[in-house]
TORDOZA-362891 format. One line per field, with one value per residue (C-alpha): residue number from 1; residue in three letters; x, y, z. Coordinates in steps of 0.5 Angstrom, whole numbers, plus 2048, in hexadecimal, padded with zeros to 3 digits. Layout:
# TORDOZA-362891
k (NUM|...)
r (ALA|...)
x (X|...)
y (Y|...)
z (Z|...)
This chain:
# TORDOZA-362891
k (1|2|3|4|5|6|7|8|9|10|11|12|13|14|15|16|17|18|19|20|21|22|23|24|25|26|27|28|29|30|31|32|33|34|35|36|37|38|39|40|41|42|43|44|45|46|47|48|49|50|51|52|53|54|55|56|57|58|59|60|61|62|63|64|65|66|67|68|69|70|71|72|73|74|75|76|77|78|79|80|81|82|83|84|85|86|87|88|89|90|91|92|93|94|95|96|97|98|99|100|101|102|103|104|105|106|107|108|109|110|111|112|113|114|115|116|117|118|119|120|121|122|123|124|125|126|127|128|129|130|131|132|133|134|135|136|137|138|139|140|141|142|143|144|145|146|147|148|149|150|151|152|153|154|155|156|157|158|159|160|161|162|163|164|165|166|167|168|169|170|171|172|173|174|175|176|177|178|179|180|181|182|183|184|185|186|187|188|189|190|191|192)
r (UNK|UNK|UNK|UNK|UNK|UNK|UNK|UNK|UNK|UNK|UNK|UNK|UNK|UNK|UNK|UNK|UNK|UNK|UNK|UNK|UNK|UNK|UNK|UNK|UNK|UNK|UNK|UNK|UNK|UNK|UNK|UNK|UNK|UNK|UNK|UNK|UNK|UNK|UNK|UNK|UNK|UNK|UNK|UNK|UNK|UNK|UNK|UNK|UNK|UNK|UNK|UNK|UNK|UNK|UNK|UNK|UNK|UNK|UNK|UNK|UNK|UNK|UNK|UNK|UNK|UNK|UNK|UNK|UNK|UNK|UNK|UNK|UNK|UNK|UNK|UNK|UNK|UNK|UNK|UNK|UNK|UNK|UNK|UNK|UNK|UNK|UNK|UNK|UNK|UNK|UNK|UNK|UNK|UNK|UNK|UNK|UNK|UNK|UNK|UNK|UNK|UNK|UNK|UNK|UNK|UNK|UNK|UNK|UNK|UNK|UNK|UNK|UNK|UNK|UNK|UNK|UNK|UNK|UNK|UNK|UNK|UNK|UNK|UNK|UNK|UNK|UNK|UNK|UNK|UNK|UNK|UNK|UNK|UNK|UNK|UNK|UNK|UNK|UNK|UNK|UNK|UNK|UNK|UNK|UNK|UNK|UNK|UNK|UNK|UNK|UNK|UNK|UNK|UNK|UNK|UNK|UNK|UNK|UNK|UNK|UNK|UNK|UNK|UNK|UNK|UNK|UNK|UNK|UNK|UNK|UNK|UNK|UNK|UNK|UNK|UNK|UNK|UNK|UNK|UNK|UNK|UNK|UNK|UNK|UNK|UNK|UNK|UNK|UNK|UNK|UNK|UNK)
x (72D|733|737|73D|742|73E|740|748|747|744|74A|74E|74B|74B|752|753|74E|753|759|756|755|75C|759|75D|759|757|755|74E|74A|747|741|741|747|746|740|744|749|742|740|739|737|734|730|72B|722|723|728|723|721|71A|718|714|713|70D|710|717|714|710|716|718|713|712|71A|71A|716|71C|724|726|724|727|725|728|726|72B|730|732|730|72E|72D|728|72A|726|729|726|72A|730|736|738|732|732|739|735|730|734|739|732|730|737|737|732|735|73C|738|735|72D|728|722|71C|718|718|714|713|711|70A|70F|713|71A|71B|71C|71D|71F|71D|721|71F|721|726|729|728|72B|732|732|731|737|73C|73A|73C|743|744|744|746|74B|74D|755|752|74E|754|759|753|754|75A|75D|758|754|74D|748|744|74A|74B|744|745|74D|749|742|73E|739|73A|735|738|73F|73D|739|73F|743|73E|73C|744|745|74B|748|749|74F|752|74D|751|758|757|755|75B|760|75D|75D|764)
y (851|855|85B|859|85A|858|852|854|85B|856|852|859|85A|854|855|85D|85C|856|85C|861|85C|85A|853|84E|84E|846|848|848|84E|84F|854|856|859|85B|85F|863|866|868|86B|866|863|85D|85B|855|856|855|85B|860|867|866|85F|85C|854|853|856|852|84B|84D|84D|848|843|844|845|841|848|84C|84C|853|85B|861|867|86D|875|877|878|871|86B|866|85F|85B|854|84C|84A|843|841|83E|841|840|842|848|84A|849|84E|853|853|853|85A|85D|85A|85F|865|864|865|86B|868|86C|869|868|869|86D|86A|870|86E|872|875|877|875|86E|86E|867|866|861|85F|85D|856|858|85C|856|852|857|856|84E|84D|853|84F|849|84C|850|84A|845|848|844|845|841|83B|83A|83A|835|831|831|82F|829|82C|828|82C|82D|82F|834|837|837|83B|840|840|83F|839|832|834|83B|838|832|838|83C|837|835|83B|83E|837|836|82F|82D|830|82C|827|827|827|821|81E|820|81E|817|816|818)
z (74B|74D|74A|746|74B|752|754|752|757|75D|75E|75D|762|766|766|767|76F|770|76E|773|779|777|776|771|76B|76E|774|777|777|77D|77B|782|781|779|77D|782|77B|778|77E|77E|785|786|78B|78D|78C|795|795|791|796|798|795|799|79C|798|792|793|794|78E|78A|78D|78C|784|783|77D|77A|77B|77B|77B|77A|779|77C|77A|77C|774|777|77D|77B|781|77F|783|783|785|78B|78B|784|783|783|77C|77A|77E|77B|774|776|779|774|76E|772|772|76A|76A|76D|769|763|765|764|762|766|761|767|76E|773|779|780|782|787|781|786|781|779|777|770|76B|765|75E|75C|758|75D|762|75D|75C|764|764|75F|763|76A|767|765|76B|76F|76A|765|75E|762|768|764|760|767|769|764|763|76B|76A|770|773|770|777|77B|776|776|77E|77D|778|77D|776|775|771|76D|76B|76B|766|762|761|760|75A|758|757|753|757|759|751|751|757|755|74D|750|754|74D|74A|750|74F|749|747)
């Protein structure tokens, strides 16, 4: 369960990125874009100094096990991304691990590479909750369900429009109640 409050500052702050980028608060949000104000890179498990060809094809092979990581040294963030997902699905795992620094997480755990040059950061299931829900807001903000709905467009161009999947769309649609609340105004029209 979240903070009383918490899923109000989300689209705050949803609408306060999109203010910073000088985005309309219908606007996409793209989280490539939303990484360079926060100073986080991003870059692909292909593009990591020093991976090598085995361990690359690993990743490749088993990844369906994994979507995104942050790595962070304190201070910088770098966000290490699946480059063999979709992109809706990349956009929603790169804005999840922005989630998290926007929050200011707190790893629950630290895991340090024998090297000690990696820190890889785990979350708790709140925290992993809090990312999920903000994500979702940043990439699909009340305001911009609403615009949807309201101009009548094809729910599959509009998840291309915005770079999310159906299933996040259909998701946040549902979730927010904004389905139920168009849903009762067409009920309301007709029977007038």
């Amino acid at each position: 369960m979240f903070a009383r409050g918490f899923k109000t500052w989300c689209e705050t702050c949803a609408l306060l990125q999109r203010r910073r980028l000088q985005l309309k608060p219908t606007d996409p949000l793209d989280p490539t874009r939303l990484a360079g104000l926060l100073r986080v890179g991003i870059h692909t498990a292909a593009e990591v100094p020093g991976l090598d060809a085995e361990s690359l094809a690993i990743l490749r092979r088993d990844s369906g096990s994994w979507s995104a990581v942050t790595i962070s040294d304190g201070i910088r963030h770098v966000i290490i991304v699946n480059p063999w997902h979709s992109k809706g699905r990349t956009s929603s795992d790169t804005m999840h691990e922005l989630a998290h620094v926007l929050r200011g997480h707190t790893p629950a755990r630290i895991d340090i590479t024998e090297d000690g040059s990696l820190i890889l950061n785990t979350y708790d299931r709140d925290q992993e909750d809090e990312a999920n829900w903000l994500a979702g807001c940043l990439l699909l903000p009340r305001e911009a369900l609403l615009h949807i709905r309201g101009a009548r467009s094809d729910l599959s161009s509009a998840a291309t429009h915005y770079g999310v999947s159906m299933d996040l769309l259909t998701y946040r649609m549902n979730i927010t109640g904004v389905e139920t609340q168009f849903r009762r105004a067409r009920r309301s029209a007709r029977s007038a």
